[in-house]
C-alpha positions in Angstrom: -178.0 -8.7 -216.5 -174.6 -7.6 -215.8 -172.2 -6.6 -218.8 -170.3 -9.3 -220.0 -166.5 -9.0 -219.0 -164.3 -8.6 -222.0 -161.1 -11.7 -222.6 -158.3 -11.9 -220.0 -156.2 -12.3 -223.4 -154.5 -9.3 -225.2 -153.7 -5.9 -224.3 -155.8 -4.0 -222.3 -156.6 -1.5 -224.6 -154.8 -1.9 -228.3 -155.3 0.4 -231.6 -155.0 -0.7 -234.9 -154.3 1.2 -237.8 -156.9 3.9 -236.1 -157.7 7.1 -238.3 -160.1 9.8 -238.2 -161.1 12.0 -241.3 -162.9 15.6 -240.8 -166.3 16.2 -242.9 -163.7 18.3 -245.0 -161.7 14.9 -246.6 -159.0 16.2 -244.3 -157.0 13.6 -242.2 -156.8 14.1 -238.2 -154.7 11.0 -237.2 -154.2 7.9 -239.9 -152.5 4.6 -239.0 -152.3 4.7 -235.4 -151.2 1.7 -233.9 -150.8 1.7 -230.2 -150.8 -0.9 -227.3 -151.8 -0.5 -223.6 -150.8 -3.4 -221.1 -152.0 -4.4 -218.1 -150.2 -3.1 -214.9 -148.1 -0.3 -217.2 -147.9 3.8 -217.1 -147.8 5.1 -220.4 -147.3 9.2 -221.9 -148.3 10.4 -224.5 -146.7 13.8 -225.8 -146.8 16.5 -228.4 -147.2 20.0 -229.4 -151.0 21.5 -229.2 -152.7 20.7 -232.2 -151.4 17.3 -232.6 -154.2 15.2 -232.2 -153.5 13.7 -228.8 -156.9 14.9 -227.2 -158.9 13.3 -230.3 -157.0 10.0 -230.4 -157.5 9.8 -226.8 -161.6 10.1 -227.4 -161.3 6.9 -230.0 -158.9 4.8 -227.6 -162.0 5.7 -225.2 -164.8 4.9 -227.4 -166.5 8.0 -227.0 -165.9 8.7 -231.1 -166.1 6.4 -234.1 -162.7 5.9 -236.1 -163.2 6.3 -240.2 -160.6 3.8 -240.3 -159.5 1.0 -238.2 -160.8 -0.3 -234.8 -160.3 0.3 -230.8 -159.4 -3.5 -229.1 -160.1 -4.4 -225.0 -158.5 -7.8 -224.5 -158.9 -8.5 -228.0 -162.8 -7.3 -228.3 -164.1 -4.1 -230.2 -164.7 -1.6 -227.9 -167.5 -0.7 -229.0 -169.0 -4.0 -229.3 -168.9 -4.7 -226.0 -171.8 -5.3 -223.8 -172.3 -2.5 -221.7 -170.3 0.1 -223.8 -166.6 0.9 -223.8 -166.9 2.5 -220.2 -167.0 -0.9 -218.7 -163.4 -1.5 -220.3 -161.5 2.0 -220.2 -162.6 4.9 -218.4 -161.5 8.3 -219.3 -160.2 11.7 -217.1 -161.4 14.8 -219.2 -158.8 17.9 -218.6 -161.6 20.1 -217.5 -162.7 17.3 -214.7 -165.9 19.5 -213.6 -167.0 18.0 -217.0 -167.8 14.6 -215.6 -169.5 15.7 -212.3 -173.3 13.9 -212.2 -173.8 13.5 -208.4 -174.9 16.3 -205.7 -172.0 15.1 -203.5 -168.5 13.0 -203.5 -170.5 10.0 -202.5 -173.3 10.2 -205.0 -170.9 11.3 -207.9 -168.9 8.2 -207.4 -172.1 5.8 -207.0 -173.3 6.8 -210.5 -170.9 4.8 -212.5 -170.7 1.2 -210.8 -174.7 1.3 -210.4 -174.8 1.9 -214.4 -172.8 -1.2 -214.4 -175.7 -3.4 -213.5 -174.4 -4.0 -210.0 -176.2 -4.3 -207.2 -176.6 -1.6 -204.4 -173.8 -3.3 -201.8 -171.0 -4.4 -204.5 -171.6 -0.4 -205.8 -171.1 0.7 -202.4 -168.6 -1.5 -201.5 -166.9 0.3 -205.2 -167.4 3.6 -204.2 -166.1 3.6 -201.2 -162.7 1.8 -201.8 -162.5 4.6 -204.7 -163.0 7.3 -202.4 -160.1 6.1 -200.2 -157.4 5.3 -202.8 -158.2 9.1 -204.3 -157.9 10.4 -200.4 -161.0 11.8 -200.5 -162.7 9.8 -197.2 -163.0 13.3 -196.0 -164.7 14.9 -197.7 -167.7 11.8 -199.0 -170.7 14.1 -198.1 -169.1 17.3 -200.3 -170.8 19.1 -202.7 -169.0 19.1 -205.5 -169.2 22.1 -206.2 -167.3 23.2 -203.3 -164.4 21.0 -204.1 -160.9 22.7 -205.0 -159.9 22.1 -209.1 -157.2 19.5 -207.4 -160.2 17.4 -205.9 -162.1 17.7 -208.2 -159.5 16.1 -210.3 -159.4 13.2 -208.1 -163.0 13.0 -207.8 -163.4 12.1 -211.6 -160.3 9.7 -211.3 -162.5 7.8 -208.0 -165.3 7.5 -210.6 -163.0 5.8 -213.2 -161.8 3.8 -210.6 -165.0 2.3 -209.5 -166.2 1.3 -212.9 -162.6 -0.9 -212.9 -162.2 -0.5 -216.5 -158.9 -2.7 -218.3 -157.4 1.0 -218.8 -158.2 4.5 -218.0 -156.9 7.4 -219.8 -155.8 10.9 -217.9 -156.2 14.1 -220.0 -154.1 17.0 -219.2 -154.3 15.5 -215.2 -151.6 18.2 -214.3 -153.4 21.9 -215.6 -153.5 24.0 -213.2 -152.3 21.8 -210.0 -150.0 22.6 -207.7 -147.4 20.5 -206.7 -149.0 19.0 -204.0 -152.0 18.0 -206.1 -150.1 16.8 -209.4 -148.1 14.6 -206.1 -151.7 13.3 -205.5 -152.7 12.5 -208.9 -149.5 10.9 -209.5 -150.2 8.3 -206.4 -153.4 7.7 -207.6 -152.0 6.8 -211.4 -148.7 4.7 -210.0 -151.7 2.7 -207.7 -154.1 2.0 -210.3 -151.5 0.2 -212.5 -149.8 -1.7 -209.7 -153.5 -2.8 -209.3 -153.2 -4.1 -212.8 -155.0 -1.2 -214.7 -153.3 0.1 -218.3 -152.8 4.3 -217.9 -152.3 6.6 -220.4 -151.0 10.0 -219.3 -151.5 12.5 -222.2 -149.5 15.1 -221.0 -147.1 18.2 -222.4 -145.6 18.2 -218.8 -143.5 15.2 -219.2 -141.0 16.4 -216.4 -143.4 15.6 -213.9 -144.5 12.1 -215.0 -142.0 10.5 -217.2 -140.2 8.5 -214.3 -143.4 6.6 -213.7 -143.8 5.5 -217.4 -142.9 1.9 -219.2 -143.6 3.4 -222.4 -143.3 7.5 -223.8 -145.1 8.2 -227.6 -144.8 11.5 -228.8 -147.2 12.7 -231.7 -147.1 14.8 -234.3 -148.7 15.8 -237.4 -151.6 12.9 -237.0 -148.9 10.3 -236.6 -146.6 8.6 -233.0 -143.6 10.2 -234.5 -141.9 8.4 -231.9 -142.5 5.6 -229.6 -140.2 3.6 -227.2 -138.1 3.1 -224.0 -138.8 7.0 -222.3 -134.8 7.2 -222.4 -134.1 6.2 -225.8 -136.9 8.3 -227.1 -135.7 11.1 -225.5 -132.1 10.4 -226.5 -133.9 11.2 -230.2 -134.7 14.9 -229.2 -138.0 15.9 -228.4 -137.8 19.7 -228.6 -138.4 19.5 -232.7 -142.0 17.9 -231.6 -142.9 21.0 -229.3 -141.8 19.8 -226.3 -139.3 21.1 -223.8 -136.4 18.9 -223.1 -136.5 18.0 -219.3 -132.8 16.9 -219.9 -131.5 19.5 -219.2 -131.9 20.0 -215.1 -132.6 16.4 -214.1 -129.4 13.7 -214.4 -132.0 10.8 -216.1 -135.5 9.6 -216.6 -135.3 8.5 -212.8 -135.3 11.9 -211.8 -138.4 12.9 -214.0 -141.2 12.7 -211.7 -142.7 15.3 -209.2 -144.2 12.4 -207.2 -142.1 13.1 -204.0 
């Protein structure tokens, strides 16, 4: 039997109060509250060490919270039928990481046939994945032979034909060159005019922030701040770690390498 569709109602992926404790006592993150909507781009920010990466694995459901619970459209996500891949998918920085097929093709068939579905609707999945990540090319690859920037794309097709609520990009810019962080930003602006909720955990906020309803910065296991992307960077950001893209561009319109 298929999984069971989360509610239409609520955020597409929500946190509340969310905190994770070491085997030490020692607090990660504690009191996280955070909202993803449908059809927005949001960033999240900080210095290394902050915590991003780990909050990132609860909003996914690939660790348990010590305190506080993970929402789909008002569901636990890790209730769910199915698992929490079938409502938010997640982008690992290193994407070789979530390579499981021999080729393009296969690698992107692997997550809508876990699904349940049937051989022609995971077809029919892969394939229009393929195509919005520009990747029709190069279907019968081995992966392995693929450039970091395809690969890149590669693991963002296989979010994309799972069709999660909200997917979550790790560090999608290491290591790209402007042509390919172009690429991965044309994939991201697609998937939430499509409706998907995208989180873009970043330090590279120059190259992204333009595209983003919503900019959270975090910092010592807290969002320090949270907001408008102007007005939070009208609070300074430089304090948190991160370079203030200020001062080149003339405003938050100009913050985007998508060209």
């Amino acid at each position: 039997m298929p999984p069971e569709p989360p509610s239409q109602a609520g955020p597409a992926l929500e946190a509340r109060s969310l905190g994770h404790r070491f085997a030490d006592g020692a607090w990660a993150f504690r009191g996280v509250d955070a909202e993803l909507r449908a059809g927005e781009i949001q960033i999240l920010a900080g210095r290394n060490g902050a915590g991003k990466t780990l909050l990132a694995k609860h909003l996914a459901g690939l660790l348990a919270p010590t305190e506080g619970k993970v929402l789909s459209r008002g569901v636990d996500l890790r209730s769910l039928r199915g698992g929490p891949a079938r409502a938010v998918g997640y982008v690992f920085q290193d994407a070789r990481l979530q390579a499981v097929g021999e080729t393009v093709e296969d690698d992107v068939l692997f997550g809508p046939a876990n699904l349940g579905l049937g051989a022609a609707e995971s077809r029919a999945r892969a394939d229009e994945a393929i195509a919005a990540c520009g990747l029709g090319g190069l279907r019968k690859s081995f992966v392995h032979t693929l450039s970091g920037g395809e690969q890149r794309l590669l693991a963002i097709a296989g979010v994309l034909a799972m069709r999660p609520a909200a997917a979550i990009l790790d560090e999608p810019f290491a290591n790209l060159d402007r042509d390919g962080v172009a690429a991965v930003l044309r994939v991201a602006k697609a998937m939430a005019e499509g409706g998907m909720a995208v989180l873009v955990i970043t330090h590279e906020i120059e190259k992204a922030l333009a595209l983003a309803t919503r900019f959270m910065v975090m910092d010592g296991g807290r969002i320090a701040l949270s907001g408008d992307p102007a007005e939070v960077l009208a609070q300074g950001v430089e304090s948190y770690g991160l370079r203030d893209p200020f001062r080149s561009p003339r405003g938050v319109g100009d913050l985007t390498w998508l060209t």
